[in-house]
Every structure is written in structure tokens, then in C-alpha cells.
C-alpha positions in Angstrom: 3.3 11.8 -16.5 6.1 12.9 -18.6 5.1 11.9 -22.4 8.2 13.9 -24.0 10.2 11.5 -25.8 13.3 10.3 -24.2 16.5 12.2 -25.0 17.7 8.4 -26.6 15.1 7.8 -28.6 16.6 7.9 -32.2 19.4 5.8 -31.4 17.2 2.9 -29.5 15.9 0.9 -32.8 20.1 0.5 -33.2 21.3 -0.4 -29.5 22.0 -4.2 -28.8 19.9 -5.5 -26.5 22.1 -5.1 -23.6 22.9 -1.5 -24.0 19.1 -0.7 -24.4 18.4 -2.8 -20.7 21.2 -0.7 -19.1 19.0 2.5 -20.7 16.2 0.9 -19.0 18.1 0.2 -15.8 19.7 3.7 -15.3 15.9 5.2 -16.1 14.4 3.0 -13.6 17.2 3.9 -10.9 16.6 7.8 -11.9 12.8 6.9 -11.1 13.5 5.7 -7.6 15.5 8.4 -6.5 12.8 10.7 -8.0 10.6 9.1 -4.8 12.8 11.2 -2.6 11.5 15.0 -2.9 8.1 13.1 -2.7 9.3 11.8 1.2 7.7 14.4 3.7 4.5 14.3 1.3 4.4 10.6 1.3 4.5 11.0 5.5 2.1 13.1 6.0 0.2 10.8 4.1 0.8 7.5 6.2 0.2 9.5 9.3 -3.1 11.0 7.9 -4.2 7.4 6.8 -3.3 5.8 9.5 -5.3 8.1 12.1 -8.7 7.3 9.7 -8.1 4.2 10.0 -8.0 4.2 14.3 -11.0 5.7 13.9 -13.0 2.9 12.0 -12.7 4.2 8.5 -11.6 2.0 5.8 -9.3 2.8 2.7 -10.8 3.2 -1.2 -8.5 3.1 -3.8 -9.5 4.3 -7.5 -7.7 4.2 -10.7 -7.8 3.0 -14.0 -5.2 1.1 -16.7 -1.9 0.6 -15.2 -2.7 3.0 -12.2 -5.7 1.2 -11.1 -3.9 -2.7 -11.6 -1.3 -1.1 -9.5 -3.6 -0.1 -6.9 -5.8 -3.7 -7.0 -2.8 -5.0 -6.7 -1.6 -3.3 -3.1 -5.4 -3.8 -2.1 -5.4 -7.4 -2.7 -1.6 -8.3 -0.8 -2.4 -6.5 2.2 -5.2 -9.4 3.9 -2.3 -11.9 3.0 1.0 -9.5 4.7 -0.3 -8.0 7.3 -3.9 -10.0 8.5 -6.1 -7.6 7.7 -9.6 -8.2 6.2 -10.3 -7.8 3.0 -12.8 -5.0 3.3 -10.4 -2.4 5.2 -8.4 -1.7 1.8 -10.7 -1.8 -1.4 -9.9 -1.0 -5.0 -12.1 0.4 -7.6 -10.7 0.3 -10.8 -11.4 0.4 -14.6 -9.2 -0.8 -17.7 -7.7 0.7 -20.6 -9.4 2.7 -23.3 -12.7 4.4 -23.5 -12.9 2.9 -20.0 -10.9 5.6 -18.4 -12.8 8.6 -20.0 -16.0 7.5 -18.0 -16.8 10.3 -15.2 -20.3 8.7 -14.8 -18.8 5.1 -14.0 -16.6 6.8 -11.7 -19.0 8.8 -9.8 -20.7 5.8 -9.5 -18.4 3.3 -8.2 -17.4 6.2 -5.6 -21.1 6.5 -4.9 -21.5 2.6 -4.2 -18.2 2.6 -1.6 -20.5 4.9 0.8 -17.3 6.5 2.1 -18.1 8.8 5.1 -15.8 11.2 6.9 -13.6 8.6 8.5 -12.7 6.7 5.6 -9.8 7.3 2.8 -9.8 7.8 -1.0 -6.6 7.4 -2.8 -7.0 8.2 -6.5 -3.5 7.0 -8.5 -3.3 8.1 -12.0 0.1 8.9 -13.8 -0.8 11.4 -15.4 -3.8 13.1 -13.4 -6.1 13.3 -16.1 -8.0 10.4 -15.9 -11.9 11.1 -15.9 -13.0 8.0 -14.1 -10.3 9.0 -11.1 -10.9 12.4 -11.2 -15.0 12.2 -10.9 -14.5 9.6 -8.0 -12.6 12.0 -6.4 -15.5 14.8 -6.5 -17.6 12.1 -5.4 -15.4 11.3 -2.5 -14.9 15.2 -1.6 -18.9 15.3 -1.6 -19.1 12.7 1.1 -16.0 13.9 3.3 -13.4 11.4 2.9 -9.4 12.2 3.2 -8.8 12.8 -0.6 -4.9 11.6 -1.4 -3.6 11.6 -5.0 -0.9 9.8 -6.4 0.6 10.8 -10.0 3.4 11.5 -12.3 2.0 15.0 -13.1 3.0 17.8 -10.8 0.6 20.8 -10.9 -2.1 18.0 -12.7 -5.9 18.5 -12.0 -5.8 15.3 -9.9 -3.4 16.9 -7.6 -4.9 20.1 -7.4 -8.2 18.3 -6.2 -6.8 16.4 -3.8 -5.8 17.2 0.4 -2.9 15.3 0.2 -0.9 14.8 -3.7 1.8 13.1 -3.9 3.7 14.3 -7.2 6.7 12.5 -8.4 8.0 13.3 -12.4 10.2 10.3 -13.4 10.9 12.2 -16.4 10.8 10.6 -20.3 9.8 7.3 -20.5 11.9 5.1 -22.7 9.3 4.0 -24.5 7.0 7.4 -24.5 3.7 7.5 -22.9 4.1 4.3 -21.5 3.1 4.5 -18.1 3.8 0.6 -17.0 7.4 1.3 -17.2 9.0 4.3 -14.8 5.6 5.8 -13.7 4.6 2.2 -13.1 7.9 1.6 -10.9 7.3 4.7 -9.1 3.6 4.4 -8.5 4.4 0.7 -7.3 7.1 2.1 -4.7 4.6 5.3 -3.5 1.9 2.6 -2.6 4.4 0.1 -0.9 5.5 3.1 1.5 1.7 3.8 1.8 0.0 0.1 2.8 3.4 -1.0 4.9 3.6 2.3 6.9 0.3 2.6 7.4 -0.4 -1.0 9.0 2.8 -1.1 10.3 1.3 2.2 12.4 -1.4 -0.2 13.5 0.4 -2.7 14.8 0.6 -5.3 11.7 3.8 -5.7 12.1 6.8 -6.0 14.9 10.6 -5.5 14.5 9.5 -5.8 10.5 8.3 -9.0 10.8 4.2 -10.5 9.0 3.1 -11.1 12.6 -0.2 -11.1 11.5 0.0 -13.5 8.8 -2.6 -16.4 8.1 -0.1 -19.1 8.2 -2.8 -20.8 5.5 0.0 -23.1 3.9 3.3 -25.0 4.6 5.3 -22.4 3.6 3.7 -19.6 5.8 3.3 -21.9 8.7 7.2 -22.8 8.8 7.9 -18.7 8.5 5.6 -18.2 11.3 7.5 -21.2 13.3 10.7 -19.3 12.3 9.4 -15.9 13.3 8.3 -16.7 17.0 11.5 -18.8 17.5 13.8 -15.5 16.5 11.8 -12.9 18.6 10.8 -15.5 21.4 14.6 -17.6 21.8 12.1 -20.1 22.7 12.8 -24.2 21.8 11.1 -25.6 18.2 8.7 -27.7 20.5 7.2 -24.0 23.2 7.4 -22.6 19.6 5.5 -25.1 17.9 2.9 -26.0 21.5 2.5 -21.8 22.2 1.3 -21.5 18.2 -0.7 -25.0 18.5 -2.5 -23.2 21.6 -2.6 -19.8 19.7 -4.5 -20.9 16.9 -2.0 -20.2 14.4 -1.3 -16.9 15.3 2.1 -15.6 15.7 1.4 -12.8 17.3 -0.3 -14.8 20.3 2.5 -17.3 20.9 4.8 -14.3 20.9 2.8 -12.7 23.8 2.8 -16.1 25.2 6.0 -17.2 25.2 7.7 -13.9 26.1 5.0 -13.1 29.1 4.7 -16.7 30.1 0.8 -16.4 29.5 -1.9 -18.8 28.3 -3.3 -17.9 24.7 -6.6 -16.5 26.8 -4.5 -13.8 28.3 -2.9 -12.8 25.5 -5.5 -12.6 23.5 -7.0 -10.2 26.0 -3.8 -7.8 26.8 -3.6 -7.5 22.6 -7.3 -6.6 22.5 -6.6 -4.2 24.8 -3.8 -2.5 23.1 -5.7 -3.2 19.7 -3.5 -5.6 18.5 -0.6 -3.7 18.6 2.4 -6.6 20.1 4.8 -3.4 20.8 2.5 -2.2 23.0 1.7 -5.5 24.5 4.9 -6.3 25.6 5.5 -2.9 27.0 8.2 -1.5 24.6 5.8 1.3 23.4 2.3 2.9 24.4 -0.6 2.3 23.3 
């Protein structure tokens, strides 16, 4: 990452509060666009993913500090968005201090993941120096995984190391070095584009709706009723018999109501198209 001081920084200690949250605001928007000339990489990334994954390979981030509670994070939403278990996307990740400096904990944890030549590692670190990321990358390399890295470093060892690195400079941080504020904003958006187009490839999604959540609560269970009842035109009481009959799952009563089938059926034409409700109702192959 970018640790030069920002071009404002002697006149910060005297702004009023609002003038230094527009600072922040106009930094954070200058970020963003930053994710831009990152686009084609970030593609070819999804699309790389996303065919490990058909194959049976399951995703491994590693990072440390802000990187790698960035990265947990994305790991731990996904079971809950897009219904997938908690074992396809994992995160191994270390904290602040002398914590990211250890190569040998890192070689280790990529060790224990026993990654094989179908699965993906994703090492995130803004400024693609890490040790911990870096050795679990070698580690990875050693075993045959897809190697992608994310940073705030262009031309940084992390990138160099890796098959796919996506390198985005979001420039002086207002606060220098800190890497939760514009490198945190960009890392946050890199690995949204990554998880969402990714399982959204797989079929964990249709016409960008969760139609694979667990509808474990009121709340999801009413957005689920919602969500069948806008792609299906059906009545509140199919909607609410076809998910009743379905299990809970959206996806299912969809099938059901749209291809007047029984739960069974629809079970068995998405198992056949593995899970993908596009292809199921014949508005895409397979």
C-alpha cells in the first residue's frame, strides 16, 4: 500500500470536523474508482475461481491484520447469502503485530488446509509484504492450487508470486499507513466482486436475488416469501404451500411454482443442472 503521507496532512490537525470527513469522503470515492483498472484482472479471476470450484475444489483465503479480518469476514457471509457450506470458502488468518511476520505459522496453516490442484488460495495483503501471507502462498504453489493475490502494492512480492494479482493503489491514506481506511475499502470491494461473481457463476443466485438462503429466522423467511412471490406472480397462500412443501427453500418453490411440479421433481431437475435455477427453468444451459 501507499504509506506516503497525504498531500493534506499538515493542515488536518486544523480542519473542523466536517471539512476533514469530506477529505475522507473524496479519498474513499478516489479509492473506488481506483477498482476500475483492476476490472479485467478481477474477471479473469472470478472465471478462474469459479471453474475450480465446478470441479470440486474449495476456496482458502489467507491474510493477516486488517487484510485477513477482511477476508474472514467474506468467508463467514457467504454460508448465510448464497447457501453454501461453510467448508467451500475458508479463511486463515493471523492478527496484528509480530503475528504477521511468522512465515513458519503460515506455512503451516497452508500446510493444514491440504489444498490440492483443484482448490483456490487467495492471499490479501495491502501491502504485499506480509510473511505469514507470503509463506502460505509458497506453500500453496508447492501443492498446485490457483494462487490469486489481492493488494495495494503494484509490482509487491505478493503479486509477483502469484497466477492471478489483483493490484489496486488507492494512493495516500489520510491517516498514513493505515490500511483499515482506503486499502481497507478497496480490499472490501475486490472481495465482494470475487465471492458474489463467483457463486453467482454457480448458480447461487437468480435475477440477483439469495435464492439459496437459509430462511433460519422471521426476517429471512418473509424475504424468501417475498422473493418467490416476485419471480413466481404466484398468490401469498401457492407461495407460502410451494415453500411449506419445499422445505424452506426458495429455490424449489420457484421451480415448483413456475413448472407446476411437486418439490420431488424439482429437486431432481436442479440436481441435474447442479443447482443452477437459470438452467432449470430453461433460460440458460447448463
Amino acid at each position: 500500500m501507499n504509506e506516503h503521507a497525504h498531500p493534506r496532512a499538515d493542515e488536518l490537525d486544523s480542519l473542523t470536523t466536517r471539512e476533514l470527513l469530506e477529505v475522507m469522503q473524496a479519498e474513499d470515492r478516489r479509492a473506488i474508482g481506483a477498482v476500475e483498472s483492476a476490472l479485467d484482472t478481477i474477471v479473469g479471476a472470478v472465471d478462474a475461481i469459479a471453474e475450480r470450484l465446478r470441479h470440486g475444489g474449495t476456496w482458502h483465503y489467507f491474510g493477516a491484520g486488517t487484510s485477513g479480518r477482511l477476508a474472514a469476514l467474506d468467508a463467514a457471509e457467504c454460508p448465510a447469502t448464497f447457501g453454501v457450506a461453510p467448508e467451500l470458502i475458508q479463511s486463515h488468518t493471523v492478527g496484528d503485530g509480530e503475528a504477521e511476520d511468522d512465515a513458519a505459522q503460515g506455512r503451516a496453516d497452508a500446510g493444514s488446509a491440504r489444498l490440492g490442484a483443484d482448490d483456490v488460495v487467495v492471499a490479501v495483503s495491502a501491502s504485499g509484504r506480509t510473511a505469514y501471507v507470503l509463506a502460505a502462498l509458497e506453500e500453496a504453489r508447492a501443492a498446485g492450487a490457483l494462487l490469486v493475490a489481492l493488494t495495494c502494492a503494484p509490482g509487491s512480492p505478493l503479486g509477483a508470486g502469484a497466477e492471478i494479482a489483483i493490484e489496486i493503489d488507492a494512493g495516500p491514506e489520510v491517516i498514513a499507513g493505515s490500511s483499515r481506511l482506503k486499502a481497507g475499502t478497496v480490499t472490501k470491494v475486490v472481495l465482494n466482486m470475487l465471492s458474489t461473481g463467483v457463486l453467482s457463476q454457480l448458480g447461487h443466485t437468480y435475477r440477483g436475488r439469495m435464492v439459496d438462503l437459509v430462511a433460519s429466522n422471521q426476517k429471512l423467511r418473509a424475504r424468501s416469501e417475498r422473493m418467490v412471490h416476485e419471480v413466481t406472480t404466484s398468490s401469498v397462500g401457492e407461495v407460502k404451500s410451494a415453500l411449506s412443501e419445499a422445505g424452506g427453500s426458495a429455490k424449489v418453490a420457484i421451480l415448483m411454482l413456475r413448472c407446476r411440479m411437486t418439490a420431488k421433481q424439482a429437486r431432481a431437475r436442479l440436481a441435474s443442472v447442479e443447482g443452477d435455477l437459470a438452467a432449470a427453468l430453461g433460460e440458460r444451459r447448463p
